[in-house]
DOTORKE-923008 format. One record per residue (C-alpha): residue in three letters; x, y, z. Coordinates in Angstrom, 2 decimals, padded with zeros to 5 digits. Layout:
<recs>
<rec resn="ALA" xx="X" yy="Y" zz="Z"/>
...
</recs>
This chain:
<recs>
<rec resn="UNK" xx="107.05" yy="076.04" zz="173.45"/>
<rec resn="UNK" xx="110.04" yy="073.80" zz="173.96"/>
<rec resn="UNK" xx="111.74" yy="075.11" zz="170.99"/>
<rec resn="UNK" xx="111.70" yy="078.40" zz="171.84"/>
<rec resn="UNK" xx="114.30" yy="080.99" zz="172.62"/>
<rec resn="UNK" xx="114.73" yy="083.29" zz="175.15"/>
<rec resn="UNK" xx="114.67" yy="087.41" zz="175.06"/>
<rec resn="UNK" xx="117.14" yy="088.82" zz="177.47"/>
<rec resn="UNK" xx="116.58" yy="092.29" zz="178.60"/>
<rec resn="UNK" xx="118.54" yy="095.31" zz="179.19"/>
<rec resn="UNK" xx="117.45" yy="094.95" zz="183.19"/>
<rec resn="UNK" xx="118.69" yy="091.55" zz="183.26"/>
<rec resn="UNK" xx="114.54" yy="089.87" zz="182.94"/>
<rec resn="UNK" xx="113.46" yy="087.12" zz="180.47"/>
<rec resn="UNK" xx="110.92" yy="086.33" zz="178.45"/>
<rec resn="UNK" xx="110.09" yy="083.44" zz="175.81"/>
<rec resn="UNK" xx="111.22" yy="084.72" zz="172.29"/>
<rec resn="UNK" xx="107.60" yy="084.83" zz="170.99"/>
<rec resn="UNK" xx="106.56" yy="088.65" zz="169.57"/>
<rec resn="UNK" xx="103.73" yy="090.00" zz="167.86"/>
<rec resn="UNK" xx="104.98" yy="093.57" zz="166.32"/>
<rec resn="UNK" xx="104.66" yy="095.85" zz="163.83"/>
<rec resn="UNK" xx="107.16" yy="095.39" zz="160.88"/>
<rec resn="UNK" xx="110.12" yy="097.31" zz="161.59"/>
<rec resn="UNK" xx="109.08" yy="097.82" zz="165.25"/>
<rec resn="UNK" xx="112.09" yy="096.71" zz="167.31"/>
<rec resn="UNK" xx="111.55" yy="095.22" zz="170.70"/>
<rec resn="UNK" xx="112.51" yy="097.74" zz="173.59"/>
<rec resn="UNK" xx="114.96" yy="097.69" zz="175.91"/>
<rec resn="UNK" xx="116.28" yy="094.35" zz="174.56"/>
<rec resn="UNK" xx="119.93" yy="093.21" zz="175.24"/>
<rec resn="UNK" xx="120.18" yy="089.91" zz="173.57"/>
<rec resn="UNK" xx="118.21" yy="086.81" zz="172.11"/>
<rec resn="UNK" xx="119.44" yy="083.28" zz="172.22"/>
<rec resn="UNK" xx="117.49" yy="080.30" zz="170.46"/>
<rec resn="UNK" xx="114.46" yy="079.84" zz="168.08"/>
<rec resn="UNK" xx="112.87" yy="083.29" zz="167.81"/>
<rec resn="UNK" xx="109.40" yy="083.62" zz="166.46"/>
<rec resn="UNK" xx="108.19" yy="087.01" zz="165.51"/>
<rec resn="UNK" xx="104.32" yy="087.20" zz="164.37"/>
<rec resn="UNK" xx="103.70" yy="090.41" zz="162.06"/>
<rec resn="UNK" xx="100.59" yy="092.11" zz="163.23"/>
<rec resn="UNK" xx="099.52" yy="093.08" zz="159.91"/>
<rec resn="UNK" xx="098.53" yy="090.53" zz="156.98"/>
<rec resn="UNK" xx="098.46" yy="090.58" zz="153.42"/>
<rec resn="UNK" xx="094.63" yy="090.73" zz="152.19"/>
<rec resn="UNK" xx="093.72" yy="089.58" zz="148.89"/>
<rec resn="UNK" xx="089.79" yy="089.10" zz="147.66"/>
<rec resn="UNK" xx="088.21" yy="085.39" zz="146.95"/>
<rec resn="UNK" xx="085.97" yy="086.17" zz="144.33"/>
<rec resn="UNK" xx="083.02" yy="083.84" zz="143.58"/>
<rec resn="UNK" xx="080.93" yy="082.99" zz="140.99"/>
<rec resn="UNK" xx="077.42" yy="084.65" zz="142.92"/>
<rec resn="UNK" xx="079.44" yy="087.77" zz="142.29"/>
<rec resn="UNK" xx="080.52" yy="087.95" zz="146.40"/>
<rec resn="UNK" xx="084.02" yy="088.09" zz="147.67"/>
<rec resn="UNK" xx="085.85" yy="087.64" zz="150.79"/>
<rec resn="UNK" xx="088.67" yy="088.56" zz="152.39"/>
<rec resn="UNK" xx="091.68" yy="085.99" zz="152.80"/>
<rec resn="UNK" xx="094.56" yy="087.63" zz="155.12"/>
<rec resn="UNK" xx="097.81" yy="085.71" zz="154.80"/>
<rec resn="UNK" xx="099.67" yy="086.04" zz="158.12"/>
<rec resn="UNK" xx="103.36" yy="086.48" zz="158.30"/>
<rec resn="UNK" xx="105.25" yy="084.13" zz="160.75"/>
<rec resn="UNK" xx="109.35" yy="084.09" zz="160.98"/>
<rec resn="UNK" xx="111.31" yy="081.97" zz="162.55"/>
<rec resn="UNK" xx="115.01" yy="083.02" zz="163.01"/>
<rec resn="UNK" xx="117.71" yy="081.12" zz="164.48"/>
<rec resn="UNK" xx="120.12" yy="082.39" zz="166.71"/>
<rec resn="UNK" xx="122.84" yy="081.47" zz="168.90"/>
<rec resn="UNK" xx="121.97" yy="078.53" zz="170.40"/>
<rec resn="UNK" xx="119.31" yy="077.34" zz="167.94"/>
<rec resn="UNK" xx="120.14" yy="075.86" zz="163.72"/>
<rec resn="UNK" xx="118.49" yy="075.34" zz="160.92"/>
<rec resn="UNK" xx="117.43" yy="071.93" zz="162.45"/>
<rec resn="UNK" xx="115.62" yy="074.20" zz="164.87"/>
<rec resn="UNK" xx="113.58" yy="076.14" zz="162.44"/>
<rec resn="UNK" xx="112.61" yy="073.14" zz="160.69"/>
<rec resn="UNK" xx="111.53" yy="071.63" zz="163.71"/>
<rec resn="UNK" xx="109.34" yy="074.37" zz="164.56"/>
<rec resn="UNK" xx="107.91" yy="074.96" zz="161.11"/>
<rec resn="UNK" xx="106.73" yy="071.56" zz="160.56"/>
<rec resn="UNK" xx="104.87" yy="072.05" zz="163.69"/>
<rec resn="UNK" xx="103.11" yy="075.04" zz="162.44"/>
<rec resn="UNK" xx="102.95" yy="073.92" zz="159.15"/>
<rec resn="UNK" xx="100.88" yy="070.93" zz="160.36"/>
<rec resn="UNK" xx="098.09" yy="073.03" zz="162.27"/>
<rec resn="UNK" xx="097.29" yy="075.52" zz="159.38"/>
<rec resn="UNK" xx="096.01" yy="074.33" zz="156.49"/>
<rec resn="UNK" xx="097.18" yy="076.06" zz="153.47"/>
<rec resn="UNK" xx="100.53" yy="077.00" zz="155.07"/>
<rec resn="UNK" xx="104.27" yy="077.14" zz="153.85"/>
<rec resn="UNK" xx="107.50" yy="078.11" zz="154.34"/>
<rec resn="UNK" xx="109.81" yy="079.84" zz="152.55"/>
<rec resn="UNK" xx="113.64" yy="080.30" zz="153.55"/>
<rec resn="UNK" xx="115.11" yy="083.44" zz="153.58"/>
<rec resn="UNK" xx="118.27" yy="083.10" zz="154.96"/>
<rec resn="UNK" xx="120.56" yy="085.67" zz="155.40"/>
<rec resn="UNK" xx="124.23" yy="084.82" zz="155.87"/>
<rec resn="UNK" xx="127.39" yy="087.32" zz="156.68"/>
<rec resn="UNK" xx="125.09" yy="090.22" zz="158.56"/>
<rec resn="UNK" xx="126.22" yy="091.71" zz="161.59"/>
<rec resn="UNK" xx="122.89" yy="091.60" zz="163.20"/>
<rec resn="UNK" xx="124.13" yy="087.73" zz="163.75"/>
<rec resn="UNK" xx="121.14" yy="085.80" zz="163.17"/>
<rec resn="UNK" xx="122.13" yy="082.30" zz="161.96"/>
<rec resn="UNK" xx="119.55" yy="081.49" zz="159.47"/>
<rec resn="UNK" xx="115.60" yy="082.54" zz="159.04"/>
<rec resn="UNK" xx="112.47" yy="081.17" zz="157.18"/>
<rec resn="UNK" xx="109.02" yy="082.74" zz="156.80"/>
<rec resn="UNK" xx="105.88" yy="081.00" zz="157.28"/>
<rec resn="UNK" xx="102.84" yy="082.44" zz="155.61"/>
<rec resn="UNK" xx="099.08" yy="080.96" zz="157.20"/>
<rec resn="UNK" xx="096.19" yy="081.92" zz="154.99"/>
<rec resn="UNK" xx="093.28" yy="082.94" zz="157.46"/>
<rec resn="UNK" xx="090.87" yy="080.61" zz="155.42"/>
<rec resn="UNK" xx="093.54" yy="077.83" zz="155.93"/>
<rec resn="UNK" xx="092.04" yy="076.81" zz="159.33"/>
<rec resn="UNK" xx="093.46" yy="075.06" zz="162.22"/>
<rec resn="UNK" xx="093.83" yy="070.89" zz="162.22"/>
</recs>
């Protein structure tokens, strides 16, 4: 939790930039955020594990981002995703930075956690 951001709302409260939405969903009310940001999609990507008894299961692969902002740097997002990266087994991260947009988020990476990755 030490590498986390902070949300700064229109009526002047705070919260820890931590947020489990819908994609597209934005956060209401919200003024500005400063630091690491970590936004949890509430909706995974399911894909079948097929075995050879003829049975399946499901395997959701979570979406996790991690977006610098003012106040935070790549350095940051490493930080944190070696963190995560280390408690879910199957885990990685991908970068995709976006530089020159006026929403003025410094850099971002995506971490995607299989649901049959577990937790170390």
């Amino acid at each position: 939790m030490s590498h986390v951001g902070m949300y700064t709302f229109n009526d002047g409260s705070t919260e820890d930039a931590i947020s489990i939405i819908t994609p597209g969903q934005a956060l209401p009310q919200l003024s500005s955020i400063t630091g690491l940001e970590v936004v949890i999609h509430d909706v995974g990507v399911i894909r079948r594990q097929d075995y050879v008894t003829d049975l399946s299961d499901p395997i959701v692969t979570w979406k996790l981002y991690l977006i610098a902002w003012e106040g935070a740097n790549g350095a940051d997002v490493n930080t944190a995703a070696l963190h995560i990266v280390r408690r879910f087994g199957g885990s990685n991260m991908i970068e995709i930075s976006s530089t020159g947009t006026s929403i003025g988020a410094l850099t971002q990476s995506l971490i995607l956690i299989p649901s049959g990755g577990g937790i170390f």
